[in-house]
N, CA, C and O atoms as a DFTB+ gen file, in Angstrom:
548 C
 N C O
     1  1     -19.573     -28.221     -18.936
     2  2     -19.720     -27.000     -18.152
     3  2     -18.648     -26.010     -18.602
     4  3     -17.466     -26.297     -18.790
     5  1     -19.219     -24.791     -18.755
     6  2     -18.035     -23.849     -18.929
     7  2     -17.144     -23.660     -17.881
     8  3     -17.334     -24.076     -16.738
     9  1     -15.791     -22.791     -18.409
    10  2     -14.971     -22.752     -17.383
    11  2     -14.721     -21.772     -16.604
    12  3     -13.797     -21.411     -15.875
    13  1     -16.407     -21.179     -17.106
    14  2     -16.881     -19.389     -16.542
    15  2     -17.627     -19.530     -15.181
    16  3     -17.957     -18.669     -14.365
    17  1     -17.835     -21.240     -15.191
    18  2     -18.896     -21.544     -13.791
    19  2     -18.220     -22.464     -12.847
    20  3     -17.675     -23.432     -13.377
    21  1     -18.123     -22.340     -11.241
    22  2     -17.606     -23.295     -10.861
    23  2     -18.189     -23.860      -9.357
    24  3     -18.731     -22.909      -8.794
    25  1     -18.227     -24.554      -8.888
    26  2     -18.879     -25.154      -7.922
    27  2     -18.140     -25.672      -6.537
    28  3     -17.385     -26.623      -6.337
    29  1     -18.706     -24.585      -5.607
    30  2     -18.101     -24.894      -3.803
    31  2     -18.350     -26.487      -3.525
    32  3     -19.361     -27.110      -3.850
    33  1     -17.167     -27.021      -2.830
    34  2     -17.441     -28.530      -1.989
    35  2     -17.512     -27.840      -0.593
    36  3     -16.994     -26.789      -0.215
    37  1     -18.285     -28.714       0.046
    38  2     -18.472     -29.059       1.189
    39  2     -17.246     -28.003       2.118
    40  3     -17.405     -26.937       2.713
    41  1     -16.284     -28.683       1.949
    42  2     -14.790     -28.273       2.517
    43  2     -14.512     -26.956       2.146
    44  3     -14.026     -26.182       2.970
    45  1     -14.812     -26.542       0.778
    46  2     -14.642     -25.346       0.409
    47  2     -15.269     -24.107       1.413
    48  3     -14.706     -23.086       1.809
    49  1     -16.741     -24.630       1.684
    50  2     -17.641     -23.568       1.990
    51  2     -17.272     -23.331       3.475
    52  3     -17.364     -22.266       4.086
    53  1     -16.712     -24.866       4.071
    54  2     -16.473     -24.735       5.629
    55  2     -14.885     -23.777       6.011
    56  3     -14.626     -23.054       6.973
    57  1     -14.025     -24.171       4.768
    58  2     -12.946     -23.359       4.770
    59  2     -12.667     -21.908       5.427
    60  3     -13.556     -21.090       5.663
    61  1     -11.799     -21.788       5.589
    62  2     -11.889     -20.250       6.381
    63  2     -12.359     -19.721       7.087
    64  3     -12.509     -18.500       7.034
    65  1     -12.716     -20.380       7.904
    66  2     -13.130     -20.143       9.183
    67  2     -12.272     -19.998      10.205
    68  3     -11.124     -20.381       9.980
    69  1     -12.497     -19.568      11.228
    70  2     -11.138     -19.305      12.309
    71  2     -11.688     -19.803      13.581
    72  3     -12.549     -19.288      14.295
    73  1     -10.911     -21.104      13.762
    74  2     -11.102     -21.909      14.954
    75  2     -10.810     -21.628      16.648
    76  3      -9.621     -21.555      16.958
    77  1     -11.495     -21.521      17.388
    78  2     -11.007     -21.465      18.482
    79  2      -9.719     -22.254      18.733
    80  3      -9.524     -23.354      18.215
    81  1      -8.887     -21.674      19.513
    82  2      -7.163     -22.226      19.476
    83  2      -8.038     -23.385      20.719
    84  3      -8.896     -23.091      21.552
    85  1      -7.402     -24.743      20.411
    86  2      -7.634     -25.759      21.046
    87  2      -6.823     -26.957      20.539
    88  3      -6.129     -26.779      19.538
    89  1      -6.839     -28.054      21.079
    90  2      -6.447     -29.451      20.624
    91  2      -7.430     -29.774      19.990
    92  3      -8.425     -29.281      20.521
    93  1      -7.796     -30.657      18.661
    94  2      -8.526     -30.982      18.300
    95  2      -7.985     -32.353      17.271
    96  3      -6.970     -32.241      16.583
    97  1      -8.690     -33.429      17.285
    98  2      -8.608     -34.898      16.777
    99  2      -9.047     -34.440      15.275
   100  3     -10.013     -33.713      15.042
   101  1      -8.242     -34.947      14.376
   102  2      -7.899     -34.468      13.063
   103  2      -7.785     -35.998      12.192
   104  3      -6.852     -36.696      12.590
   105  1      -8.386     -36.426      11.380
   106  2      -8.363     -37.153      10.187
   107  2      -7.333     -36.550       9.433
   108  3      -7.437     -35.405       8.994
   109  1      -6.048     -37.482       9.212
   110  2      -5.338     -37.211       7.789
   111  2      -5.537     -37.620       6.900
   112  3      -5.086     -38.764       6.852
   113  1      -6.366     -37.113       5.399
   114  2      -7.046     -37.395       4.791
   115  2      -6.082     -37.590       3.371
   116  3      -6.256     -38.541       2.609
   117  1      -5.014     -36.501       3.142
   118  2      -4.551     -36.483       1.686
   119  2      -3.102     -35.874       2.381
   120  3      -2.942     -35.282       3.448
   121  1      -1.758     -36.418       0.936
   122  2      -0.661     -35.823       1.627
   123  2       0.070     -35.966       0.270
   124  3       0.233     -36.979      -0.410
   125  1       0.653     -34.104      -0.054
   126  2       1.127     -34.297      -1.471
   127  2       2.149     -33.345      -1.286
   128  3       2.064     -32.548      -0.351
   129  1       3.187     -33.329      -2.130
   130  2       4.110     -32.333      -1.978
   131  2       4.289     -31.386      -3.434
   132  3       3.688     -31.564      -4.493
   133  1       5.104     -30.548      -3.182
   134  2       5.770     -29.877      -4.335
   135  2       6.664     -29.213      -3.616
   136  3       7.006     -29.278      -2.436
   137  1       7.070     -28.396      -4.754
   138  2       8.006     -27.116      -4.581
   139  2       7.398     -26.155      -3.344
   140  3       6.327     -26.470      -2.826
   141  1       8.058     -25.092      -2.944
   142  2       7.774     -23.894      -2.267
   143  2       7.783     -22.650      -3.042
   144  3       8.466     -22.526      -4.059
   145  1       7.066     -21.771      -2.593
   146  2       7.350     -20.146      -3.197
   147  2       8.560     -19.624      -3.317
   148  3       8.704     -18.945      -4.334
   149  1       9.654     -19.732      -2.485
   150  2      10.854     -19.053      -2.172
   151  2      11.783     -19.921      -3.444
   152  3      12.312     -21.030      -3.371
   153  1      11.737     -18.892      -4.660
   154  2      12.333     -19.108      -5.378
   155  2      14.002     -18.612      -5.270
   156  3      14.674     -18.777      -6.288
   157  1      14.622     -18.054      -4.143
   158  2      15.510     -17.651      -3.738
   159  2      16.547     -19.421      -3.327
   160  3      17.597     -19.948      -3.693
   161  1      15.399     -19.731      -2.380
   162  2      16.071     -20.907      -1.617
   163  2      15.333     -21.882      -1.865
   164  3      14.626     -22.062      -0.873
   165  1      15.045     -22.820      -2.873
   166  2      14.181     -23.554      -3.982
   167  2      14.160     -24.421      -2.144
   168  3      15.035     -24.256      -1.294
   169  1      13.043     -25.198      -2.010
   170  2      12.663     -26.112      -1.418
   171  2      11.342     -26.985      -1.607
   172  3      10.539     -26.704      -2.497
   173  1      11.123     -28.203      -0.614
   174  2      10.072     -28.840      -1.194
   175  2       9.050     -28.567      -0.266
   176  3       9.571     -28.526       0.848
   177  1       7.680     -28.334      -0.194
   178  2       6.625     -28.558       1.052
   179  2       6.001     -29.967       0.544
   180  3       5.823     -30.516      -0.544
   181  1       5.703     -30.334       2.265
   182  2       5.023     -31.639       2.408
   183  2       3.563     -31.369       2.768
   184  3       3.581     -30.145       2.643
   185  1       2.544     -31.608       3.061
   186  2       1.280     -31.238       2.719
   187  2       0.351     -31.925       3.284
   188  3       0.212     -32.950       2.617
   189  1      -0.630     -31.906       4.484
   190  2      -1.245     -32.831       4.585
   191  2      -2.769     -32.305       5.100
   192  3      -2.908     -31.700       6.163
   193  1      -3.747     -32.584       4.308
   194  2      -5.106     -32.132       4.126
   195  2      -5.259     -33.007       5.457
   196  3      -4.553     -33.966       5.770
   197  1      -6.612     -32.330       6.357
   198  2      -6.730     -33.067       7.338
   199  2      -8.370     -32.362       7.447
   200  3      -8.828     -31.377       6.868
   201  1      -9.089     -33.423       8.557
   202  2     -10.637     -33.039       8.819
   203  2     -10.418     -33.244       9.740
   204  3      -9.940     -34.305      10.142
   205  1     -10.806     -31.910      10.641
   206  2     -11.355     -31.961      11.936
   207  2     -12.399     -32.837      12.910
   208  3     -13.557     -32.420      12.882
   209  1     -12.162     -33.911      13.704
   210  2     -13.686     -34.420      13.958
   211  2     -14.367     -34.041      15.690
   212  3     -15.526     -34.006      16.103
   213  1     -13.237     -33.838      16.272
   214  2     -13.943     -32.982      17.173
   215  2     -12.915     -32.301      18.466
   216  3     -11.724     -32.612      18.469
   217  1     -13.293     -31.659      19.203
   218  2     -12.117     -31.372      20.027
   219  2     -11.604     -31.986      21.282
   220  3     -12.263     -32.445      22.215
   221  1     -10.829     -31.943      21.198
   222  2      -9.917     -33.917      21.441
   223  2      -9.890     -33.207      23.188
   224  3      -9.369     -33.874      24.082
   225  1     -10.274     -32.341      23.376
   226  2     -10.380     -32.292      25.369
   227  2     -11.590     -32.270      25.659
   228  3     -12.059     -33.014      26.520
   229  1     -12.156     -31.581      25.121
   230  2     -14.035     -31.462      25.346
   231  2     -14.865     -32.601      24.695
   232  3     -15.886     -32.875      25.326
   233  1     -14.624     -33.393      23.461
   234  2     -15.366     -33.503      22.973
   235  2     -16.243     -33.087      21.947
   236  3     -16.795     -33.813      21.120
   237  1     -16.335     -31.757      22.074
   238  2     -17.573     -30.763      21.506
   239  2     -17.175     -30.759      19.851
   240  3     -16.077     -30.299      19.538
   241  1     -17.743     -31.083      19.194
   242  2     -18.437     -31.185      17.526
   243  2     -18.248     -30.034      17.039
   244  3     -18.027     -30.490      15.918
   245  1     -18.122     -28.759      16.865
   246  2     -18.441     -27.528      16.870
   247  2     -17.611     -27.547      15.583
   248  3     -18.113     -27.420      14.467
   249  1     -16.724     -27.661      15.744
   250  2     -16.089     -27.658      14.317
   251  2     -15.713     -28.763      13.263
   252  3     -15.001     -28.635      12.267
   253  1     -16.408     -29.954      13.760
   254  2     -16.499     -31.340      13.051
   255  2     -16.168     -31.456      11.466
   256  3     -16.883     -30.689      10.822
   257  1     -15.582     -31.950      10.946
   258  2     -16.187     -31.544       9.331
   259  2     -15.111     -30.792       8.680
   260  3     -14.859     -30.914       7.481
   261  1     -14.292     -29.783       9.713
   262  2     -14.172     -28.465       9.071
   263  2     -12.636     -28.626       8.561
   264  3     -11.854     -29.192       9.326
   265  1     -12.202     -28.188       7.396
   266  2     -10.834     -28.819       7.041
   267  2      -9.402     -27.715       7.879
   268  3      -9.364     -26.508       8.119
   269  1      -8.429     -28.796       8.110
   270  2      -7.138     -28.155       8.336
   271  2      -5.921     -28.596       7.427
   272  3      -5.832     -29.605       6.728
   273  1      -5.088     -27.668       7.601
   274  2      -3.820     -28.390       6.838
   275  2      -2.515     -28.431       7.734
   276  3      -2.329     -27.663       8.677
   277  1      -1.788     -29.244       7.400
   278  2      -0.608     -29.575       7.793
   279  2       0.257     -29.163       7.178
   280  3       0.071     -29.320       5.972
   281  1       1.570     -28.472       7.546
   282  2       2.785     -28.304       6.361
   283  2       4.025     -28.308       7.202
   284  3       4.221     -27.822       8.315
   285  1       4.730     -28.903       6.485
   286  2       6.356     -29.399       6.877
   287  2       6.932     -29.067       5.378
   288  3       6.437     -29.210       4.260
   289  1       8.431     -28.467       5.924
   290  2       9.419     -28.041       4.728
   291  2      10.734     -28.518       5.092
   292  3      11.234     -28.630       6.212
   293  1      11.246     -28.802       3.852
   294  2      12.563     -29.664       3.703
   295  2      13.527     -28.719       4.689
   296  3      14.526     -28.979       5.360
   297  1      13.141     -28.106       4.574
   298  2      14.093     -26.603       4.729
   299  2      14.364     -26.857       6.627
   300  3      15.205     -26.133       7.160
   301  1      13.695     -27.768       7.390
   302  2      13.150     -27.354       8.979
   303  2      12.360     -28.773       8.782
   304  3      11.156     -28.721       8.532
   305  1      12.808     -29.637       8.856
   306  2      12.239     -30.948       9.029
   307  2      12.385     -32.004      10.446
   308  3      12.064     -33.175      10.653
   309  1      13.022     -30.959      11.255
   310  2      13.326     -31.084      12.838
   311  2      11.566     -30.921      13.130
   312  3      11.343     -31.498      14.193
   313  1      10.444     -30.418      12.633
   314  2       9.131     -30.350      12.955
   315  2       8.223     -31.579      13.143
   316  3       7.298     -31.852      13.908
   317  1       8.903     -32.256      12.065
   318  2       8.275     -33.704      11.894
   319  2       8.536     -34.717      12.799
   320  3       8.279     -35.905      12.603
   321  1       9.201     -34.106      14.094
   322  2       9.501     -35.153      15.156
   323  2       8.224     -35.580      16.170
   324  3       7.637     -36.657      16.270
   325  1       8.042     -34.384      16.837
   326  2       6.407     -34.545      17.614
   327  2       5.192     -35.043      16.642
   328  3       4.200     -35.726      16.897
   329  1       5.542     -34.581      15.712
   330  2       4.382     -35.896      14.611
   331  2       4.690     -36.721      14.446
   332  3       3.779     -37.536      14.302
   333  1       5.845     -37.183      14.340
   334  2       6.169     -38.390      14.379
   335  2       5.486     -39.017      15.084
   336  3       4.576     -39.752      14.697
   337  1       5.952     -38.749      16.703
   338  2       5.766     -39.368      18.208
   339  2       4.344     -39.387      18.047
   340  3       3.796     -40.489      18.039
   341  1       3.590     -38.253      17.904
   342  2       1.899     -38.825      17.976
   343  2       1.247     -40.102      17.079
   344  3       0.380     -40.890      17.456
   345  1       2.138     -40.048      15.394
   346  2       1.798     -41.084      15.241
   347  2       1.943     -42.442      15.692
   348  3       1.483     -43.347      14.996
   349  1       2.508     -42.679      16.736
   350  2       3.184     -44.090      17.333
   351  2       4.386     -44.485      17.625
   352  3       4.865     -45.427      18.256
   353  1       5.023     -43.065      16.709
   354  2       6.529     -43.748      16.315
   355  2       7.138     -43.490      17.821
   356  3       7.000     -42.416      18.406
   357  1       7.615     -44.270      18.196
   358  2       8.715     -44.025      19.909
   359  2       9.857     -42.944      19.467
   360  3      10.484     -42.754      18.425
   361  1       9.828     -42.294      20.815
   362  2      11.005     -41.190      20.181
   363  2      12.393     -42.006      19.816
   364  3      12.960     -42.147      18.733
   365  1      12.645     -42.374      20.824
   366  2      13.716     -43.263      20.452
   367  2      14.262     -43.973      19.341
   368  3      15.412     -44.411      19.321
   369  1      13.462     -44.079      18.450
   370  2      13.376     -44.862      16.906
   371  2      13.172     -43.736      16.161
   372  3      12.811     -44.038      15.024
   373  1      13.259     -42.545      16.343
   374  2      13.849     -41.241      15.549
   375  2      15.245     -40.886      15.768
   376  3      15.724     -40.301      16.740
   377  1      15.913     -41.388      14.572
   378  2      17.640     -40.957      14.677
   379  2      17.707     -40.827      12.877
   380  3      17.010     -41.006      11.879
   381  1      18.985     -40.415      13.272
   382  2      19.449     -39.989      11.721
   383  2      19.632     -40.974      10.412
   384  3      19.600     -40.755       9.201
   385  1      19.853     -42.250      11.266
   386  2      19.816     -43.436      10.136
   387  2      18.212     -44.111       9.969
   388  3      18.048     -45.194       9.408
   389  1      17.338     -43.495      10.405
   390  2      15.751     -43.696      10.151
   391  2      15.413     -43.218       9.227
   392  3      15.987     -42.248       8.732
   393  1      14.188     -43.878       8.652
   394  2      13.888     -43.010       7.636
   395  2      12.047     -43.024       7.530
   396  3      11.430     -44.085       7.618
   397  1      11.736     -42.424       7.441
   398  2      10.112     -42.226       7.346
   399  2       9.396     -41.773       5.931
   400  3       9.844     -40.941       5.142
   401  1       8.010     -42.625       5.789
   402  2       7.356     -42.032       4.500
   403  2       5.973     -41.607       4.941
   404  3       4.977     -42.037       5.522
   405  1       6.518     -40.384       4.269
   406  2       4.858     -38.861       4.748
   407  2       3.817     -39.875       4.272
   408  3       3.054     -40.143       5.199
   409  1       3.546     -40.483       3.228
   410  2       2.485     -41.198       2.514
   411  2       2.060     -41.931       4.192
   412  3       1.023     -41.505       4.701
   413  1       2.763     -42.851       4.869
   414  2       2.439     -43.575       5.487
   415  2       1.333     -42.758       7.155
   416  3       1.072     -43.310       8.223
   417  1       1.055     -41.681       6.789
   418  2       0.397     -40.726       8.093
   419  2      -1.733     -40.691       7.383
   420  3      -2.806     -40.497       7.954
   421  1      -1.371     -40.961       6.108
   422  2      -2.650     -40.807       5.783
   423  2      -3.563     -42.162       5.920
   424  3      -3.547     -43.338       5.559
   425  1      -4.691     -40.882       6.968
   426  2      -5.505     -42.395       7.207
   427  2      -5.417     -42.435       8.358
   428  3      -6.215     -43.186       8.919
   429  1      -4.674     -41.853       9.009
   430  2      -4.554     -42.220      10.520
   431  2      -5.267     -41.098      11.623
   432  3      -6.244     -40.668      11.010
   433  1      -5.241     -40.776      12.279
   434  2      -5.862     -39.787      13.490
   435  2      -4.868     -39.285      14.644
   436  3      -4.038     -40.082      15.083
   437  1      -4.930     -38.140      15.081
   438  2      -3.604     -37.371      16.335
   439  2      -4.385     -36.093      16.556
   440  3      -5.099     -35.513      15.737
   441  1      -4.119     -35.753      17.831
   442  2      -4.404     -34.551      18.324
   443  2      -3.146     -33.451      18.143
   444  3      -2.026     -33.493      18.651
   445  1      -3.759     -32.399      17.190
   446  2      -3.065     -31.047      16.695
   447  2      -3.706     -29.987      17.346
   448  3      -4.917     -29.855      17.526
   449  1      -2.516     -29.012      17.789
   450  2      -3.196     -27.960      18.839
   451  2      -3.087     -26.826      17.772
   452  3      -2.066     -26.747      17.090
   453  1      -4.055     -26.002      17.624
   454  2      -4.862     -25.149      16.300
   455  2      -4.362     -23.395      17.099
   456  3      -4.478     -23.127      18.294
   457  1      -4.059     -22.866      16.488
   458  2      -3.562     -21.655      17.235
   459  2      -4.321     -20.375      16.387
   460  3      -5.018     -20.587      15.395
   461  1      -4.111     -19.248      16.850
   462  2      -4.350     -18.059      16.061
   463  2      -3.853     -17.107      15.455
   464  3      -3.718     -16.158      16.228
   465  1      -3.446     -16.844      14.256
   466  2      -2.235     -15.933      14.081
   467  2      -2.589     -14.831      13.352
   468  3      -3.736     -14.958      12.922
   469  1      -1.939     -13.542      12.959
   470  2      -2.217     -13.262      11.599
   471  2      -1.467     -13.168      10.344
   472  3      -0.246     -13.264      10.467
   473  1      -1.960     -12.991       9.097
   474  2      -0.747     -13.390       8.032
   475  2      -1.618     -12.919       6.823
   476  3      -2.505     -13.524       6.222
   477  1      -1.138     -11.731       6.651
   478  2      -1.124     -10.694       5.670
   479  2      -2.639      -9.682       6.288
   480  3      -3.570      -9.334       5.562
   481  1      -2.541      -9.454       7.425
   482  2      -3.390      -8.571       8.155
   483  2      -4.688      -9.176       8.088
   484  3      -5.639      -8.407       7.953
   485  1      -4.974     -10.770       8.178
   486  2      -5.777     -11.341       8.681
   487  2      -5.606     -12.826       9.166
   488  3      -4.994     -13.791       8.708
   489  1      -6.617     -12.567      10.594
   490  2      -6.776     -14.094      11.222
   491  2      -6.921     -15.138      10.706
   492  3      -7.638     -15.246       9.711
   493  1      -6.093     -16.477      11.405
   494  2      -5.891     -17.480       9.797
   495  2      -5.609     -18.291      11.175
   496  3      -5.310     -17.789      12.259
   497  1      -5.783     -19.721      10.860
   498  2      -5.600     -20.763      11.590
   499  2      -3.873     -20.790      12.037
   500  3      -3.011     -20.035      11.587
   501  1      -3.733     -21.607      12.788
   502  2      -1.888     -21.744      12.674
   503  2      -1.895     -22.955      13.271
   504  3      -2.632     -23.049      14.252
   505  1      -1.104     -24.176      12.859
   506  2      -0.834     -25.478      13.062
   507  2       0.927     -25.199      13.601
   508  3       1.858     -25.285      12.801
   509  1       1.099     -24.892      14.954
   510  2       2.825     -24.506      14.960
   511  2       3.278     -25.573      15.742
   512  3       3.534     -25.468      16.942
   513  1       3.394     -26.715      15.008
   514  2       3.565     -28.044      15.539
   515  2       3.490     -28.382      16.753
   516  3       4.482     -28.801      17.350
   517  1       2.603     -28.291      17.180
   518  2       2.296     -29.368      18.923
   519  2       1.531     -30.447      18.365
   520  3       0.684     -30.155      17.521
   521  1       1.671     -31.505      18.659
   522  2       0.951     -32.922      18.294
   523  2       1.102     -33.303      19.611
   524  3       1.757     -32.920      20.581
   525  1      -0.016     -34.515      19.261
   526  2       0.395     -35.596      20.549
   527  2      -1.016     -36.720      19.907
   528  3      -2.086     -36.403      19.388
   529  1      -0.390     -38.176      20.246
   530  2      -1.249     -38.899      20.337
   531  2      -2.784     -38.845      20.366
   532  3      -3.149     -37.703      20.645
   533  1      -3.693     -39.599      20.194
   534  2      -4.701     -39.158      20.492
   535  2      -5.238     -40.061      21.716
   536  3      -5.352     -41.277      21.867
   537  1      -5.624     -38.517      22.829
   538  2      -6.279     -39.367      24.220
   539  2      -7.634     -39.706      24.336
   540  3      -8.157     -39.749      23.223
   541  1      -8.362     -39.950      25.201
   542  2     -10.081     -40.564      25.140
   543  2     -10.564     -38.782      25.744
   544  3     -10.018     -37.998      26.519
   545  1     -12.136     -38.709      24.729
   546  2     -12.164     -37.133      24.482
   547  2     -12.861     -36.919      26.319
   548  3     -13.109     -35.796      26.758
């Protein structure tokens, strides 16, 4: 195939869409890092592709399917605490001589509360860390 032609997934086409702000039960599907933009103050982002499967108070499907992302930076890693806690971890067993691996979240399921923001003069999802466990929908 040329590299003049290219082909939407699934995820692609559902992409960009703008979710009603809600809690919603999220598949962590993929989790990769790199660098950040801010070539000023070099840092790393953590990364975590996630699928929506339905909304974790109602129930309701509406946005099933539809992808979100997760992001945590070296820079502000005080964020990764309430994710922590939803994944299982007891707060209490978060201290400074702990240590946690991002790899170990994929695969698993938590309720993320989906917000609305804007960012660069358009509406865009916002993940501004509220987690919590996941309850019965």
């Amino acid at each position: 195939m040329s590299d003049d032609f290219f082909q939407l997934s699934k995820k692609d086409i559902m992409g960009g869409k703008v979710y009603e702000p809600a809690w919603y039960r999220v598949r962590i599907d993929e989790y990769a890092k790199g660098p950040s933009k801010n070539l000023e103050k070099p840092s790393t982002n953590y990364t975590y592709q996630c699928t929506i499967l339905f909304d974790a108070d109602s129930g309701d499907a509406k946005w099933a399917e539809h992808p979100l992302t997760i992001l945590f930076n070296s820079g502000a890693l005080g964020f990764t605490k309430g994710f922590l806690v939803a994944l299982g971890i007891p707060e209490e067993a978060i201290t400074t001589d702990a240590r946690f691996d991002f790899k170990q979240a994929v695969g698993k399921e938590i309720d993320v509360y989906v917000e609305n923001d804007t960012y660069q003069g358009r509406l865009v999802n916002k993940v501004n860390h509220k987690y919590r466990a996941p309850r019965a929908a």
